[in-house]
C-alpha positions as CSV (number, residue, x, y, z in Angstrom):
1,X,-3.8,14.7,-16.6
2,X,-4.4,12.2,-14.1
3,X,-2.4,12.3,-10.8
4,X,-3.3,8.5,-10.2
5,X,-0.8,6.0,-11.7
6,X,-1.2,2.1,-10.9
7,X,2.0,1.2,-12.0
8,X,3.7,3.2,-10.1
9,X,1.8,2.7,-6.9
10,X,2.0,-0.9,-7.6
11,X,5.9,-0.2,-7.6
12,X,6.1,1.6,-4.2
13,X,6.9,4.7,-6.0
14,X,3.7,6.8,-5.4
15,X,1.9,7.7,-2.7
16,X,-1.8,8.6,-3.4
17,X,-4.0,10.6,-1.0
18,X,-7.6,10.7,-1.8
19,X,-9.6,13.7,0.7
20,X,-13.0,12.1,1.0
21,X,-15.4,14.9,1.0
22,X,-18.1,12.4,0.4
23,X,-21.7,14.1,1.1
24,X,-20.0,16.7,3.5
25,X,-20.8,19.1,0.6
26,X,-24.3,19.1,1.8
27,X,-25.6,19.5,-1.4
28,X,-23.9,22.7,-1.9
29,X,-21.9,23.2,-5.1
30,X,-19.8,26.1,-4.0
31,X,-19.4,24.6,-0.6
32,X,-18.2,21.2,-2.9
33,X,-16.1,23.7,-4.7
34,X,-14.6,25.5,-1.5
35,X,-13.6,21.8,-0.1
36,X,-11.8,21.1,-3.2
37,X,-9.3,23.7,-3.2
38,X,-9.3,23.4,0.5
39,X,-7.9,19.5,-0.5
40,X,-5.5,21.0,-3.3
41,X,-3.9,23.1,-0.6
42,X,-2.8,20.9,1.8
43,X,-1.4,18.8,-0.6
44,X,-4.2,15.7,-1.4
45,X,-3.9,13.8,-5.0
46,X,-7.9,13.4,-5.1
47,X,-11.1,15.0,-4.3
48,X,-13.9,12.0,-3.6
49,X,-17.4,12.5,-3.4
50,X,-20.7,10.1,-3.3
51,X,-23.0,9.3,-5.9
52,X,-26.1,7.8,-5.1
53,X,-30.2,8.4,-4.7
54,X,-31.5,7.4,-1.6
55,X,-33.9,5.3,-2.6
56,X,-31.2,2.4,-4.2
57,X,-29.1,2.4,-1.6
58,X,-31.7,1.6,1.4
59,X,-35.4,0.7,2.4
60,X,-37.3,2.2,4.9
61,X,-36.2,-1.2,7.5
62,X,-32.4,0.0,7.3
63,X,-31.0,1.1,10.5
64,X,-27.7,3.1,11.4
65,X,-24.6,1.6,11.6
66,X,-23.0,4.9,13.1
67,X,-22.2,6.5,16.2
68,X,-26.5,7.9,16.9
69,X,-24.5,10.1,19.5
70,X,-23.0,12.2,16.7
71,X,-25.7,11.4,13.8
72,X,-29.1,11.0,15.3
73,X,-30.8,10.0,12.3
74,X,-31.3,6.4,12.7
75,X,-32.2,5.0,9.6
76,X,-30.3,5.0,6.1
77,X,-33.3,6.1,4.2
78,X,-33.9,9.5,6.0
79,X,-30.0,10.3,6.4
80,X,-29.0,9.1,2.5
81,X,-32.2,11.6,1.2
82,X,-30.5,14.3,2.9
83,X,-27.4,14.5,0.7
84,X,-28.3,12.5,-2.6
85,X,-29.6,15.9,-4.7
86,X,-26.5,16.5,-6.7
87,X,-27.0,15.4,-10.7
88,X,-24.2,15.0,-13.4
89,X,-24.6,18.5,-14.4
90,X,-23.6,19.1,-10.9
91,X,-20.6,16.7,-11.1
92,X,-19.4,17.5,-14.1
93,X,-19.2,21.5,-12.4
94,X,-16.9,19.8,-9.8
95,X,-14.6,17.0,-12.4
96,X,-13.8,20.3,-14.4
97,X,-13.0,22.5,-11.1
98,X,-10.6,19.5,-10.5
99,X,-8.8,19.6,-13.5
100,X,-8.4,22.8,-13.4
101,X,-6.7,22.5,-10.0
102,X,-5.1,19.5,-11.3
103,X,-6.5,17.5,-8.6
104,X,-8.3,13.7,-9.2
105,X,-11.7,14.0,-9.6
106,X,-13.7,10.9,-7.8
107,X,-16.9,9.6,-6.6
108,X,-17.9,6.5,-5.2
109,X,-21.3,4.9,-7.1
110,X,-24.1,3.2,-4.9
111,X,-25.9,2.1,-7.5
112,X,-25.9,1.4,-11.4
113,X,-27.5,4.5,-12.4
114,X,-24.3,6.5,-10.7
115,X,-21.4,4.2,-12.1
116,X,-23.0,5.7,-15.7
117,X,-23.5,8.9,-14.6
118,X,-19.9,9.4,-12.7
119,X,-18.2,7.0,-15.7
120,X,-17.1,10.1,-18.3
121,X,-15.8,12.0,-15.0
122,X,-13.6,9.7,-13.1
123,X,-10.0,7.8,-13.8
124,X,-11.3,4.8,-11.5
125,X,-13.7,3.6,-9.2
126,X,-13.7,3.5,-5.4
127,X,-15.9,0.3,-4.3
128,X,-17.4,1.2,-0.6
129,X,-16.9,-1.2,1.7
130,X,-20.9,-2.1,1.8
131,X,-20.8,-3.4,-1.8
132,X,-18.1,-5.8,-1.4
133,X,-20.6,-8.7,-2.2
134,X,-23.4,-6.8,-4.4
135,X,-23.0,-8.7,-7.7
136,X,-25.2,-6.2,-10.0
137,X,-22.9,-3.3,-8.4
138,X,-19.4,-5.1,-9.0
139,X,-20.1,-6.5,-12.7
140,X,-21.5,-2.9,-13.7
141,X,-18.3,-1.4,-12.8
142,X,-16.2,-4.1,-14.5
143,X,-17.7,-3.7,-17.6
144,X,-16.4,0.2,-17.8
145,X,-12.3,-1.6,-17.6
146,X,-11.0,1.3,-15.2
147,X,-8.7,0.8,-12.2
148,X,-10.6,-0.2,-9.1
149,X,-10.3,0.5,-5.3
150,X,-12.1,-1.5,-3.5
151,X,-13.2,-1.2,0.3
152,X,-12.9,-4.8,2.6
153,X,-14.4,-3.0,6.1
154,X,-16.6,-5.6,7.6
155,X,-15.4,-8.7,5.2
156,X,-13.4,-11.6,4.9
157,X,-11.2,-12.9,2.5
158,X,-13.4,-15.4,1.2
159,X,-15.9,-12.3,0.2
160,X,-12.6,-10.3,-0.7
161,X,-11.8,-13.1,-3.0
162,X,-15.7,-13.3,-4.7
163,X,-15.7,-9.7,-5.2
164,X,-12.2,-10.1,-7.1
165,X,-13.3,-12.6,-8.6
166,X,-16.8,-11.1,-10.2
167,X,-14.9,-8.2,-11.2
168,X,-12.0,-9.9,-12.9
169,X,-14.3,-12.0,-14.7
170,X,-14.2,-10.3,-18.0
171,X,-11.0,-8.7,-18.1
172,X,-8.2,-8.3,-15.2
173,X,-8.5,-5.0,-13.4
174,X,-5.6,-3.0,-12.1
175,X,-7.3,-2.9,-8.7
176,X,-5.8,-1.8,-5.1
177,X,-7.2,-3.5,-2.1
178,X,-8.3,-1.1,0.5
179,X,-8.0,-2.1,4.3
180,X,-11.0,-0.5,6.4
181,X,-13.3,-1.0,9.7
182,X,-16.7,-0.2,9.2
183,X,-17.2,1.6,11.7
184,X,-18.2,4.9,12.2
185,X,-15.8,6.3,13.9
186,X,-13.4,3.3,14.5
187,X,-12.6,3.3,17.5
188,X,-7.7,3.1,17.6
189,X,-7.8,-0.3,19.1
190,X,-10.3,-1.6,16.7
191,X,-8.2,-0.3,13.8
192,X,-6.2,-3.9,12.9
193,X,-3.8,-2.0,10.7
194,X,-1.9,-5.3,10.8
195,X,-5.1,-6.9,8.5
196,X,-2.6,-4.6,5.8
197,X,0.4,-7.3,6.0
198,X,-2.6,-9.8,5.9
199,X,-3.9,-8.5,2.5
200,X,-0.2,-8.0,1.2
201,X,0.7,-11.7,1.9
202,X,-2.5,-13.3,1.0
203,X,-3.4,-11.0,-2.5
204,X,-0.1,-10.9,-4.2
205,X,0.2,-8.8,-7.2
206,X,-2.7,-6.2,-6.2
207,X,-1.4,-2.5,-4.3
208,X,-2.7,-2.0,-1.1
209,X,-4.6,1.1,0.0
210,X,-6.1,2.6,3.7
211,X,-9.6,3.7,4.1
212,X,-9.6,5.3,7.5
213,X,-12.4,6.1,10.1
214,X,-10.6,6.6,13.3
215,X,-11.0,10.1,14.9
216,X,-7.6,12.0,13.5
217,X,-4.9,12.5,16.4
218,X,-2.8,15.0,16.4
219,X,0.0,13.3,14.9
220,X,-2.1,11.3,12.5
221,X,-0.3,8.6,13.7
222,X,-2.8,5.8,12.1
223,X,-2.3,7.2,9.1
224,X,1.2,6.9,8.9
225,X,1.4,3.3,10.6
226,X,-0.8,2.1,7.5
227,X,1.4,3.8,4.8
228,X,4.7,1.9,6.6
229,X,3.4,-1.1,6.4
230,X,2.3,-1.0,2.6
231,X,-0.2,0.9,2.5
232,X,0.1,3.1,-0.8
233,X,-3.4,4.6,-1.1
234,X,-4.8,6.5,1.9
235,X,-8.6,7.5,2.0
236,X,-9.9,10.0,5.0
237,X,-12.8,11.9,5.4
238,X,-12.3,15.6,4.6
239,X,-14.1,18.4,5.9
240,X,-13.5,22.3,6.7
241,X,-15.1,21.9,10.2
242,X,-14.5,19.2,12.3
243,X,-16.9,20.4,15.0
244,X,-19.9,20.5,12.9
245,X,-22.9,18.2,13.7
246,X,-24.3,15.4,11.6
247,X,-23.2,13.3,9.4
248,X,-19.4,12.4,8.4
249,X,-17.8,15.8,9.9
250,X,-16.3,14.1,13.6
251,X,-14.3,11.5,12.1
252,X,-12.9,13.6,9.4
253,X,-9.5,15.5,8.4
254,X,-9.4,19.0,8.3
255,X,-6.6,21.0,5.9
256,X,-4.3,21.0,8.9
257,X,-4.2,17.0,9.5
258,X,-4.0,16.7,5.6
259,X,-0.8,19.2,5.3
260,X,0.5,17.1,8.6
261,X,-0.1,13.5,6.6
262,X,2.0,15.0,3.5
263,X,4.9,16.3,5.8
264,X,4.8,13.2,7.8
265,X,5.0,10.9,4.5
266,X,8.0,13.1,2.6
267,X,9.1,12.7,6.1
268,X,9.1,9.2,5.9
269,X,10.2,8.9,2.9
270,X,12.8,10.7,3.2
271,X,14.3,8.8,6.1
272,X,13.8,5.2,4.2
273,X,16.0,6.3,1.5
274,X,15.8,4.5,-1.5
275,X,18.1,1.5,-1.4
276,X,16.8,-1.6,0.0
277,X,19.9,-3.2,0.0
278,X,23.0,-2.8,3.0
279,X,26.2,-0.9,1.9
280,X,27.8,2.0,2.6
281,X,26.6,5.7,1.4
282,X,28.6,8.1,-0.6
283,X,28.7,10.3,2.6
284,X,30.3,7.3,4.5
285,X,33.5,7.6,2.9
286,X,35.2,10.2,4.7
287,X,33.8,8.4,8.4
288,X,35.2,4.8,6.6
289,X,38.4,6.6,6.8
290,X,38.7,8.8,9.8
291,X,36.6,7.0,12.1
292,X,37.8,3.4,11.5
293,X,41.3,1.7,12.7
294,X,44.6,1.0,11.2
295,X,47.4,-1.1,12.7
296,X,49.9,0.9,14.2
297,X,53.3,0.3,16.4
298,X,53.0,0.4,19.7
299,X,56.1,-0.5,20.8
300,X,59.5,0.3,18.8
301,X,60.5,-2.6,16.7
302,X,64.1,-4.0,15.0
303,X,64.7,-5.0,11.6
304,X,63.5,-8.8,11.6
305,X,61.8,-8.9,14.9
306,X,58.1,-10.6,14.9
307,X,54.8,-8.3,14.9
308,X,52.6,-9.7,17.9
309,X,50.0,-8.4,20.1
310,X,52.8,-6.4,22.5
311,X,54.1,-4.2,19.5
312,X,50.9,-3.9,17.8
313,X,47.9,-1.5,18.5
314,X,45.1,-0.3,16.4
315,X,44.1,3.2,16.3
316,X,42.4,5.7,14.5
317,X,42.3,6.7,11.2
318,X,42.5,3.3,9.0
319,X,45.1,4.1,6.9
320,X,47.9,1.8,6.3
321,X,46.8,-1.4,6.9
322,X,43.4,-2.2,8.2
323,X,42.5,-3.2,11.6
324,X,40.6,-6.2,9.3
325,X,43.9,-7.7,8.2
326,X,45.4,-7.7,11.9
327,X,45.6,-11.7,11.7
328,X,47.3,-11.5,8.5
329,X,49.8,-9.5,10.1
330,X,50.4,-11.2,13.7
331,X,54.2,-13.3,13.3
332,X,55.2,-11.0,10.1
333,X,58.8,-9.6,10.5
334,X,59.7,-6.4,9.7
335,X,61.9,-5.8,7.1
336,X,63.5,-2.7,9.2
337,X,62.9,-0.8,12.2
338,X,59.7,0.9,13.1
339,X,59.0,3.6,15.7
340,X,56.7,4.1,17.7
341,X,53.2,5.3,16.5
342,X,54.2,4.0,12.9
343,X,51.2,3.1,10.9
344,X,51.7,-0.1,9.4
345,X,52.4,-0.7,5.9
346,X,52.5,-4.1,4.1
347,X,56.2,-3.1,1.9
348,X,57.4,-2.8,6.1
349,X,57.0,-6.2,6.8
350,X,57.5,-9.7,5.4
């Protein structure tokens, strides 16, 4: 069964968590495997990997777009042929490890060839970021009809708007509009996680989602910040060894900043509450009573003699007659006479 529900997450009522193991398999199946339950553990709703072959993605003139002091490989061609051995037979291993664990299995496609090959596997499609305007790429994974998450790092809304628009064009998807940076890492101050209350007022009617490539703090602090301010759908970079060279490893999450994301979110959530409207809690009741005033007498009255500011004082707990009605009361006359540190009541006075 699939963890992912649209409607729900389109509702504010689920919180998705994708651990993006990507290529940091390193074309290991049992290290792919080992990541997974890794994932499962901490608590993450989905397992995402990569499909792709090298040779579709990039040419031999692409160059890096990442941090050369962590990757040295400088051009896509070289890096991508590193990690793009896995087949379906090797993917279909992993989707059925998944289920068993009843984790999401998902994979983002690079080209046409992988949104086939992943398309019997996965309950959706993640768009990368760098695909945003490829037009074979978008209408391809329109035509399969499943939900969408697509990347915006390094676009604008006039390209956010083409790419909804090419893959609307046949049918309306449930798709969830994912706020990135393409960068890698992004750097906190280049994180914009206000572009999220950008995409929720300007794209009504789609969720919105956080792919994030900051370096993970030891609070995770970006991570929540996105999901408070709509941000439904978190994508991270997941690895078992943050130290380890190459590739996506030194921006990623480790089990330990996953576990601290869930406890941070049921946190959260738990402190929001679920009404969105102002009124007083079931547990309130007692503190209505004991904390708040009543109209007592603070100075002995006679039979027919005025209430006014000099015989009146309101104290704790509000029984009697509220502190609220003490304008209702001021110029009354009582209808007998009333000791000192009498509480109020409305049959005393006329």
């Amino acid at each position: 069964m699939t963890v992912f529900n649209y409607s729900k997450i389109k509702k504010n009522k689920q919180f998705y968590l994708i651990a993006e193991i990507g290529v940091n398999h390193e074309c290991s199946v049992p290290r792919a495997k080992k990541l997974i339950l890794l994932a499962k553990k901490a608590g993450a709703h989905a397992a995402k990997f990569q499909t792709y072959k090298a040779n579709k993605i990039a040419s031999k003139e692409s160059r890096a777009y990442w941090d050369t002091s962590k990757e040295k490989i400088k051009s896509q061609l070289e890096l991508f042929s590193k990690f793009d051995k896995f087949n379906y037979k090797d993917y279909k291993i992993l989707s059925t490890f998944c289920k068993k664990l009843k984790i999401d299995f998902l994979s983002t496609p690079f080209d046409l060839g992988a949104v086939d090959m992943i398309n019997p596997l996965v309950p959706l499609f993640k768009i990368s970021s760098s695909d945003i305007t490829n037009v074979p790429l978008l209408r391809k994974i329109s035509s399969k009809g499943k939900p969408v998450l697509l990347s915006t790092g390094g676009s604008n809304e006039q390209e956010i708007r083409f790419a909804l628009k090419v893959l609307n064009s046949k049918k309306k998807l449930k798709i969830v509009l994912m706020h990135c940076i393409l960068n890698y890492p992004t750097k906190d101050r280049d994180a914009n996680l206000l572009m999220i209350e950008h995409l929720k007022n300007n794209f009504r009617g789609y969720p919105i989602g956080y792919s994030d490539h900051t370096l993970p703090n030891k609070d995770m602090s970006n991570i929540t910040t996105a999901y408070l301010l709509g941000a439904n759908v978190i994508e991270k970079h997941f690895t078992n060894d943050k130290k380890k060279k190459g590739n996506d490893h030194y921006h990623s999450m480790n089990s330990d900043d996953l576990k601290m994301i869930i406890e941070k979110i049921n946190q959260i959530n738990k402190v929001l509450g679920k009404s969105k409207n102002k009124n007083f809690i079931k547990s309130e009741i007692k503190s209505r009573k004991n904390a708040r005033r009543g109209i007592f007498i603070s100075k002995s009255i006679q039979k027919g003699e005025r209430l006014d500011k000099s015989n009146l004082i309101t104290l704790r707990p509000n029984i009697g007659i509220s502190a609220e009605n003490w304008d209702k009361i001021l110029n009354k006359k009582a209808k007998k006479t009333l000791k000192t540190g009498t509480k109020l009541k409305w049959k005393n006075i006329r």
